[in-house]
C-alpha positions in Angstrom: 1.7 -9.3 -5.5 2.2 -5.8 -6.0 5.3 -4.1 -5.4 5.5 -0.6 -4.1 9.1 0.4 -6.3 7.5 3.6 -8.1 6.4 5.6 -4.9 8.8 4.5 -2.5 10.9 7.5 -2.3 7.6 9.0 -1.5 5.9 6.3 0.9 6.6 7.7 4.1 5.5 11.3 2.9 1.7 10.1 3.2 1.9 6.2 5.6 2.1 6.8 9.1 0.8 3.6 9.9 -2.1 3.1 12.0 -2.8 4.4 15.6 -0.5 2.6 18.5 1.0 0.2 16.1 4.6 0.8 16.6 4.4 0.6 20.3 2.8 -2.7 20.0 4.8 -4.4 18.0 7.4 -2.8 20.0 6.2 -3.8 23.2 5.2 -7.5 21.4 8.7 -7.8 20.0 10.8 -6.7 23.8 8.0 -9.8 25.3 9.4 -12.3 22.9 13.1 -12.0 24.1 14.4 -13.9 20.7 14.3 -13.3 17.2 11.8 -11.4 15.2 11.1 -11.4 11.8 9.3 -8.3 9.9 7.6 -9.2 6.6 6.8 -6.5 4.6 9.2 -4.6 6.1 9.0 -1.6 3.8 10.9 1.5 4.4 11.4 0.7 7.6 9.2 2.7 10.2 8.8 -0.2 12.6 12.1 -2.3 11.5 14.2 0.5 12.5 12.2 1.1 15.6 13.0 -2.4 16.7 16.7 -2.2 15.5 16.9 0.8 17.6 15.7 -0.9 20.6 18.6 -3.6 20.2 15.9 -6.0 18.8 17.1 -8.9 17.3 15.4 -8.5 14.3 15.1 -9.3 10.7 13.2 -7.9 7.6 12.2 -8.7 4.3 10.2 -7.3 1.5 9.0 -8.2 -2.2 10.4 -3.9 -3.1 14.1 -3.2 -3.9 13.3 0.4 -3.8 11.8 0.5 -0.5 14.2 -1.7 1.1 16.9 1.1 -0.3 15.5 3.4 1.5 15.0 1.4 4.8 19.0 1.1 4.1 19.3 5.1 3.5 17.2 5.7 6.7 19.5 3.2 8.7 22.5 4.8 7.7 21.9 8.1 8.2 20.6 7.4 11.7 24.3 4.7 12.0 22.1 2.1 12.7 24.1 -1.4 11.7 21.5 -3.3 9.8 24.1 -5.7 8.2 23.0 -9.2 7.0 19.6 -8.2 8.6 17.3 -7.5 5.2 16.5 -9.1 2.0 14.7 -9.0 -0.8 11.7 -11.7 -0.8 8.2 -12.5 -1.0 6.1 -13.3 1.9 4.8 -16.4 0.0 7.9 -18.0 -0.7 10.8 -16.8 1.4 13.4 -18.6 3.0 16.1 -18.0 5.6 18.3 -19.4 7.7 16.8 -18.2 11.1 13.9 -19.3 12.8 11.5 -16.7 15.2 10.3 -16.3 18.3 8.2 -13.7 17.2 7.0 -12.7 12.9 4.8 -9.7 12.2 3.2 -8.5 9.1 2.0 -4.9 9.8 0.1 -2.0 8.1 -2.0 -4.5 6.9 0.4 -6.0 4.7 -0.8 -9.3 4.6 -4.1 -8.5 2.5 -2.0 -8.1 -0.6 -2.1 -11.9 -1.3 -5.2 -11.7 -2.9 -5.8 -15.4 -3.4 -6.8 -18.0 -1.0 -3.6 -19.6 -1.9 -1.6 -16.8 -1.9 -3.1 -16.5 1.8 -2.3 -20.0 2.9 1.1 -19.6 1.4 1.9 -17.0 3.6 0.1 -18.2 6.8 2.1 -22.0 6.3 5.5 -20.3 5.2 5.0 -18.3 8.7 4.6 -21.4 10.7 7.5 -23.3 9.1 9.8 -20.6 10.0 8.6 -20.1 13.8 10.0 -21.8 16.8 8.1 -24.1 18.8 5.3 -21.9 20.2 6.5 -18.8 18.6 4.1 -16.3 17.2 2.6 -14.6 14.3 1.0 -11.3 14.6 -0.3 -9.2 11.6 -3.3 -6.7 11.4 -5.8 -5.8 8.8 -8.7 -3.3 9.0 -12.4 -4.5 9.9 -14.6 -4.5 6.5 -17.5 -1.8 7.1 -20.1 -2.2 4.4 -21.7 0.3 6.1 -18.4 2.8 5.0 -18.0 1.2 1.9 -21.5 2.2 0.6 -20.9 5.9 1.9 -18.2 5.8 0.4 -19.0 4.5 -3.0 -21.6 7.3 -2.8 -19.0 10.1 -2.8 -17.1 11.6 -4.8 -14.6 9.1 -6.6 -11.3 10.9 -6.4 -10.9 12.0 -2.5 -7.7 14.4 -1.3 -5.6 12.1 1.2 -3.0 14.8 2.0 -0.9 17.4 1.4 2.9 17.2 2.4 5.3 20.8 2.5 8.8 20.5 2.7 10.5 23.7 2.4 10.1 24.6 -1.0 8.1 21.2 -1.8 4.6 19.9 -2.1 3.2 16.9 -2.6 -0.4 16.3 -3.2 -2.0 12.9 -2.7 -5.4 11.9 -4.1 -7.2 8.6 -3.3 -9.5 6.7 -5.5 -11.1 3.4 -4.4 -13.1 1.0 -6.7 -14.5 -1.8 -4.6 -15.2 -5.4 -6.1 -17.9 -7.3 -3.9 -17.8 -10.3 -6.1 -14.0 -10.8 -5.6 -14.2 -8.9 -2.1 -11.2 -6.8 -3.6 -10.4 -2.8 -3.1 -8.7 -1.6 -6.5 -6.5 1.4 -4.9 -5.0 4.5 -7.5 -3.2 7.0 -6.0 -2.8 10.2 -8.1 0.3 12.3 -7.0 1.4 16.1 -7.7 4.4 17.6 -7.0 5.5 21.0 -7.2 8.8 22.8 -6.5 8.5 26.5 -5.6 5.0 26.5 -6.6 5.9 25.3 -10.2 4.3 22.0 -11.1 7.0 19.5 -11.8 5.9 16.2 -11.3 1.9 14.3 -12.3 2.0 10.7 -11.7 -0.1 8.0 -10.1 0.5 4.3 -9.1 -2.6 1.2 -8.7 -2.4 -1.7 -6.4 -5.6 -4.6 -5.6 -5.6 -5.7 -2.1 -8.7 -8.1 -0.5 -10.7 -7.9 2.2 -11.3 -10.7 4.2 -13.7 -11.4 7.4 -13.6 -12.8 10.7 -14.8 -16.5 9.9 -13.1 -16.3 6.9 -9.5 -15.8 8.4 -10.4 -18.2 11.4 -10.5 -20.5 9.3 -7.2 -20.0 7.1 -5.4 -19.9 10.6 -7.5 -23.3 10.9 -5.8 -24.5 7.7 -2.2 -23.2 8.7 -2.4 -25.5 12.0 -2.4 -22.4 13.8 -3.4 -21.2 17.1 -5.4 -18.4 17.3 -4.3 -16.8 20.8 -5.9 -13.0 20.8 -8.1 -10.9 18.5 -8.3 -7.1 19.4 -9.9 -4.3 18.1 -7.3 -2.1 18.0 -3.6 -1.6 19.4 -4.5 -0.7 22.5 -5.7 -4.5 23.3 -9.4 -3.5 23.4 -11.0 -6.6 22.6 -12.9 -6.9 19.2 -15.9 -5.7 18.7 -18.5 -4.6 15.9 -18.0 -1.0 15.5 -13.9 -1.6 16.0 -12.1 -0.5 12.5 -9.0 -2.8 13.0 -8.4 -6.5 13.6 -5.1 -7.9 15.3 -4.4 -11.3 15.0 -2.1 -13.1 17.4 -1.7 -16.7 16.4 0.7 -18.9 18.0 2.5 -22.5 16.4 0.8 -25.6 17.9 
């Protein structure tokens, strides 16, 4: 499973998430009126959102280096996160606690890019939920449709360009997709300058899969779960064919 240690001092620069998420799982984790664990919690744009709504909330993730600067971010905004993050892997972790309520957002979850890895996950989920409790997570809706127009463009696209004061970063995308393994082979290419000099070329890979309606029906199936609610998007529209996200709610039988 990949771990995001060499960009993430630079993560939150170009991931914003995707649109309405944070209020959702906001909103999702206020309902739930117990404990909520984040996996995947990153650098913290939605943990600290929850800790800021006096959530009782946990996070983990498989990156040292993000989860420093989750800690950073939390201290400078004297948020006491104390006892409330660790470093683990979704597939294996343990803790004390169990949840009312676990999310894995931003897509997270399609960086187990096994069948295993994914059944892993989904049954370490449901052994650390209370009775009824709940697992929400999100991944996009595979296009093939995109994917061909994309495949036909150029193969180095510009994602962004961030200015800070006397600082730029400039992210490139390039995506080499796998329909045999149903994997997306993701390099982002950075460059940074300071005062207009050039000080910094450097770029960083990760493999995450795709995976389809049926197909994650029926690894919910596997996992004894529940599968409550599927939406389209984070508004609660309900799913359908031209929607670009998918938003699983599963609940523990």
């Amino acid at each position: 499973m990949y771990k995001f240690d060499k960009i993430a001092k630079v993560y939150d620069l170009y991931s914003t998430g995707v649109p309405g998420d944070m209020k959702y799982y906001l909103n999702e984790a206020q309902k739930s009126k117990g404990k909520v664990l984040e996996i995947a919690a990153g650098t913290g744009r939605i943990f600290l959102e929850l800790i800021k709504n006096n959530i009782d909330a946990y996070g983990i993730d498989i990156s040292s280096q993000m989860l420093s600067v989750l800690k950073e971010k939390a201290k400078k905004q004297k948020l006491d996160i104390k006892n409330r993050t660790s470093k683990q892997d979704m597939r294996n972790f343990k803790l004390k606690e169990k949840f009312d309520l676990i999310i894995i957002p931003y897509r997270a979850f399609l960086h187990n890019i096994t069948i295993e890895d994914q059944l892993a996950t989904l049954n370490n989920c449901y052994k650390h939920l209370k009775p009824n409790g709940k697992l929400i997570l999100n991944f996009f809706h595979f296009n093939p449709l995109f994917v061909v127009k994309r495949m036909k463009s150029k193969k180095v696209l510009p994602l962004g360009t961030i200015n800070k004061k006397d600082y730029r970063l400039k992210v490139f995308e390039e995506t080499v997709y796998n329909f045999k393994t149903q994997s997306i082979n993701v390099t982002f290419h950075f460059e940074e300058k300071e005062k207009g000099k050039p000080i910094n070329k450097f770029k960083d890979n990760f493999i995450i899969n795709w995976i389809g309606i049926r197909e994650f029906e029926h690894l919910a199936e596997r996992s004894n779960f529940k599968i409550s609610k599927l939406y389209g998007n984070f508004y609660k529209k309900p799913f359908k064919k031209e929607s670009d996200e998918l938003i699983w709610v599963l609940q523990k039988k």
